[in-house]
C-alpha positions in Angstrom: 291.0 21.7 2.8 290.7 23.7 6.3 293.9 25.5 5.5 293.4 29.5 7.7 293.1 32.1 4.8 295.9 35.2 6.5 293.7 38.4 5.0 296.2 40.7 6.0 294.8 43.5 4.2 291.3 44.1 3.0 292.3 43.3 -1.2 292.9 39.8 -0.5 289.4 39.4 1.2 287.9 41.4 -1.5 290.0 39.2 -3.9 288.4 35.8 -2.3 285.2 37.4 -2.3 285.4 38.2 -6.1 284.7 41.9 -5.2 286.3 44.8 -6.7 288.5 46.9 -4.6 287.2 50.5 -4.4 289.3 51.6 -2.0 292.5 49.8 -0.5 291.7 51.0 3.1 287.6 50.5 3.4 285.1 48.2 1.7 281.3 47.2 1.6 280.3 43.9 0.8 276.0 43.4 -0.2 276.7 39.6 -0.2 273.5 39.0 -2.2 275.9 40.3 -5.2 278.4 37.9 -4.7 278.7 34.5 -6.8 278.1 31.3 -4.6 281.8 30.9 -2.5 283.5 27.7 -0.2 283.7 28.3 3.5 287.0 29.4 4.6 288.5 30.1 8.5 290.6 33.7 7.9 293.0 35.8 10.1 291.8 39.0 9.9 294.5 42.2 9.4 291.7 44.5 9.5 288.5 45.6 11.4 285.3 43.6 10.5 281.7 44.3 11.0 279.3 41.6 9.5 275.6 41.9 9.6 273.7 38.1 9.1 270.5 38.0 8.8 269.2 35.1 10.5 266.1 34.6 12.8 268.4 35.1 16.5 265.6 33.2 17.5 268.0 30.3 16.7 271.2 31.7 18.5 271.2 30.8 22.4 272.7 33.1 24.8 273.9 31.3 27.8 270.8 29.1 28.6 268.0 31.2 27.1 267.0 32.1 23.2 266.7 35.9 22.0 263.9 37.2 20.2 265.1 39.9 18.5 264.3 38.7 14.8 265.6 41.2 12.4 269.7 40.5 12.3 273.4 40.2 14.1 275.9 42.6 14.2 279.3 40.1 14.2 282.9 42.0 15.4 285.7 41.0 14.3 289.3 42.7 15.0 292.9 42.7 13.5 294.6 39.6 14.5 291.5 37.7 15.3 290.2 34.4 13.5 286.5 34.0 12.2 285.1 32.1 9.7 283.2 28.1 9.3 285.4 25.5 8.4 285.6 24.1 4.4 283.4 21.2 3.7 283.9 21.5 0.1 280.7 23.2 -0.9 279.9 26.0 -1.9 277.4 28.5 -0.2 275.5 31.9 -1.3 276.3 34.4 1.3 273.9 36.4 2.9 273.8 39.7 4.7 276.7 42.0 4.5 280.1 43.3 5.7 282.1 46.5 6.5 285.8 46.2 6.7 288.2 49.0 7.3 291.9 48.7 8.1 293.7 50.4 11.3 296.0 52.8 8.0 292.6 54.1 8.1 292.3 55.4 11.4 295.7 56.7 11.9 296.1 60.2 12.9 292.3 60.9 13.5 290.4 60.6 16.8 288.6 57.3 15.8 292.2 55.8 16.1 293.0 56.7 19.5 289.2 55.7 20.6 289.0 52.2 19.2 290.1 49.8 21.3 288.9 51.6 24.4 285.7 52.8 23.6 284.4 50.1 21.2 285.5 47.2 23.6 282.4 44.8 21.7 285.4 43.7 19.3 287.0 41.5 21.6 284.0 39.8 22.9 283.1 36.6 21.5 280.6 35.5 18.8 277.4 34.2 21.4 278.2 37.9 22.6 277.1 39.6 19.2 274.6 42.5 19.0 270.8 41.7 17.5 269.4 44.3 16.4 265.5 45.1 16.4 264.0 46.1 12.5 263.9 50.1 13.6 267.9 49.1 14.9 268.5 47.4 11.6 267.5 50.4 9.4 269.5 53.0 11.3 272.5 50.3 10.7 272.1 50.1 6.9 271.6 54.2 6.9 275.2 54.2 8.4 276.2 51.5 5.8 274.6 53.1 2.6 276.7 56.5 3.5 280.0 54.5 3.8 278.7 53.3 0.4 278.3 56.6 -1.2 281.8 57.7 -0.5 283.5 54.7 -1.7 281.2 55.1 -5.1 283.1 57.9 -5.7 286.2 59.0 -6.7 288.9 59.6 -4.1 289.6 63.0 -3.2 290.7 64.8 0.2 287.1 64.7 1.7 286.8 60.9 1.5 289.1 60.1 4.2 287.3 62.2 6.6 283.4 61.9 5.5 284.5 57.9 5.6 285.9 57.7 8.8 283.3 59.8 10.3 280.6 57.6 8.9 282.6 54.8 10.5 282.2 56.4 14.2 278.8 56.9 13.8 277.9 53.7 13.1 279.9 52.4 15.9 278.9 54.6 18.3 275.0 53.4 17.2 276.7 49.9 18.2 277.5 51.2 21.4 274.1 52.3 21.9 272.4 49.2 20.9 274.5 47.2 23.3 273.3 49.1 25.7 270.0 48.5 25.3 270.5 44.9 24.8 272.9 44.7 28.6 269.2 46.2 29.9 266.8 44.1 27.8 269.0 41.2 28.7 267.8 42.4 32.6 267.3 38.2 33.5 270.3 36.4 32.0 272.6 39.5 33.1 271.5 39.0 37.0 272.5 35.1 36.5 275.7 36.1 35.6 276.4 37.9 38.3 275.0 35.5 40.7 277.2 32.9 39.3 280.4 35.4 39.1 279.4 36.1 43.0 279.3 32.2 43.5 282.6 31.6 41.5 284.4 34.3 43.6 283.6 32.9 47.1 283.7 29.6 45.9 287.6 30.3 45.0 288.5 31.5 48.1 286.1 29.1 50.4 288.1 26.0 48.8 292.0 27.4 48.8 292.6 27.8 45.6 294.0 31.5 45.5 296.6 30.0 48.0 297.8 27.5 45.5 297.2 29.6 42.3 297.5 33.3 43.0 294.8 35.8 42.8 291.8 35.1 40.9 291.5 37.4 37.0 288.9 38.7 35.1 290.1 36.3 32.3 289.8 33.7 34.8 286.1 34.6 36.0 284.7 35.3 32.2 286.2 31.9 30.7 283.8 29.9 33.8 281.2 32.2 33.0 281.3 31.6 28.9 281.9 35.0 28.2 284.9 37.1 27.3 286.6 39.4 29.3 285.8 42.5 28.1 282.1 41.6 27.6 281.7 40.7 31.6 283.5 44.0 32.4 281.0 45.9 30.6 277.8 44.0 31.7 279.0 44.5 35.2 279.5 48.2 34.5 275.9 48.2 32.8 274.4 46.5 36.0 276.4 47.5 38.9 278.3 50.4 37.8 281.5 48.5 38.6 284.3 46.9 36.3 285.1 42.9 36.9 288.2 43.8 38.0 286.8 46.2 40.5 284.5 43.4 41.8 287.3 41.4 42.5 288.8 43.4 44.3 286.1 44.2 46.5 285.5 40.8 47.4 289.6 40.1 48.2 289.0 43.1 51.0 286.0 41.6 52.2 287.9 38.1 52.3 291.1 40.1 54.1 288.6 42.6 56.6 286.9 38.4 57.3 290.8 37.3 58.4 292.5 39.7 59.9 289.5 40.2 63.0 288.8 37.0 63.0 291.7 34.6 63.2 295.6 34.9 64.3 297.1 34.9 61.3 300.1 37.3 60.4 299.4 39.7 57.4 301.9 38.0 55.5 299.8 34.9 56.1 296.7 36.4 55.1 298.4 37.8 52.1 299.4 34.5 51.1 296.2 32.7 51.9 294.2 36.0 49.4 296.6 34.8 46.5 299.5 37.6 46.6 303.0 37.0 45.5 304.5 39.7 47.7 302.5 40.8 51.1 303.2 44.5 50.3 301.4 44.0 47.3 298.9 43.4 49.6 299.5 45.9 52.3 299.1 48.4 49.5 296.1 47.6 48.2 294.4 47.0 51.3 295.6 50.7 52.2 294.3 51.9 49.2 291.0 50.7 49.3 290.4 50.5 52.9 291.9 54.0 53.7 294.4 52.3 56.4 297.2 49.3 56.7 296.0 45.7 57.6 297.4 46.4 61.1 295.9 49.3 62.0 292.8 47.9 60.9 293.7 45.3 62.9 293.7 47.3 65.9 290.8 49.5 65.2 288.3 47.0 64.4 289.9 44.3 67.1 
């Protein structure tokens, strides 16, 4: 009944869907064409970008509602699940869906730019993009020219006019998240208040002595959010990565303990979470410009 669907390649989700394959590396879904289907979890081999249109009045972020009404942009990536579970019913889907597989992008600048410019695909569903009505209709202009091509016979321009089409629609996603890190101004300041609080609160009760420094991943699952997404909020708001901010704060812990108590280095080091006290050493140096003991001596 809630057995995982593996869609390792874009046919067998066109296959479940009951849509015809146009192309074996790209396809566009209008789900308003597709006969009523049972929910199914799948394990995607392929990039997904569904766009639902549902009131977002109705999703929460964090603790607060959104407003924008007009639809949700949904990432999915290869290797990633998504999908309801299977009550047995059937549904008629709504909105629509862009897949296109990694084959795709191989060889071509979109390739070598995907995981590290167009991070939104690892962040996590409550993370999605809503898009305002004049956001919307730039989206489906993106969408109908993807559908164009793949109306068409394949011939040596299709691979290049389609994977162009692709970029520019992400880099319109990229855009939009933008504006919603800045239109999010509130609920983005409560994060970092709260990532501040986690942070000291690690270190004020002794825990990176017991279980090593603290991560990013460590930080965005207290904070609800996925790694990737806090890194770019932070570097929306503060012009800093998570990582970055962590850091900061385990100098401003280390500058605290080396002026102000007794303790060795390598006790220090210990007590910040390192493994190895020249791992510590080292960073400190970098940062700071100077080694924890001549630090020591200038400051003392």
């Amino acid at each position: 009944m809630n057995e995982l669907i593996k869609a390792d390649n874009i046919c067998i989700y066109n296959e479940w869907a009951g849509v015809e394959t146009k192309h074996p590396l790209v396809s566009f879904i209008d789900f308003s064409t597709v006969k009523p289907l049972r929910h199914a979890r799948k394990l995607y081999g392929f990039y997904a970008i569904f766009l639902k249109d549902v009131k977002c009045g109705e999703l929460r972020y964090g603790r607060q509602y959104y407003d924008y009404q007009d639809g949700t942009l949904i990432f999915v990536a290869p290797g990633q699940v998504f999908g309801a579970e299977d009550n047995g019913e059937v549904f008629q889907p709504t909105g629509y869906l862009l897949m296109f597989h990694p084959d795709l992008l191989r060889n071509t600048s979109l390739g070598k730019l995907m995981m590290k410019d167009y991070t939104f695909f690892s962040y996590e569903t409550n993370e999605a993009l809503h898009l305002s009505s004049e956001e919307r209709q730039v989206i489906m202009d993106c969408f109908h020219k993807i559908q164009y091509e793949l109306q068409h016979p394949i011939d040596k321009h299709s691979k290049g006019l389609i994977v162009d089409s692709i970029k520019m629609f992400l880099d319109y996603c990229t855009r939009f998240y933008d504006r919603q890190f800045i239109t999010r101004d509130n609920v983005n300041k409560d994060v970092l208040v709260r990532f501040e609080a986690l942070l000291e609160d690690y270190f004020m009760k002794g825990r990176a002595e017991k279980t090593g420094l603290p991560t990013v991943q460590y930080i965005a699952n207290e904070l609800n959010l996925s790694a990737n997404y806090l890194s770019d909020l932070l570097r929306k708001e503060t012009g800093s990565t998570a990582l970055r901010y962590i850091h900061d704060k385990v100098i401003d812990v280390a500058k605290t303990q080396i002026v102000s108590t007794d303790k060795t280095i390598s006790e220090i080091a210990y007590l910040l979470g390192f493994q190895y006290p020249q791992h510590f050493t080292r960073l400190f140096k970098k940062e700071v410009g100077c080694t924890p003991n001549e630090y020591r001596l200038q400051v003392g």
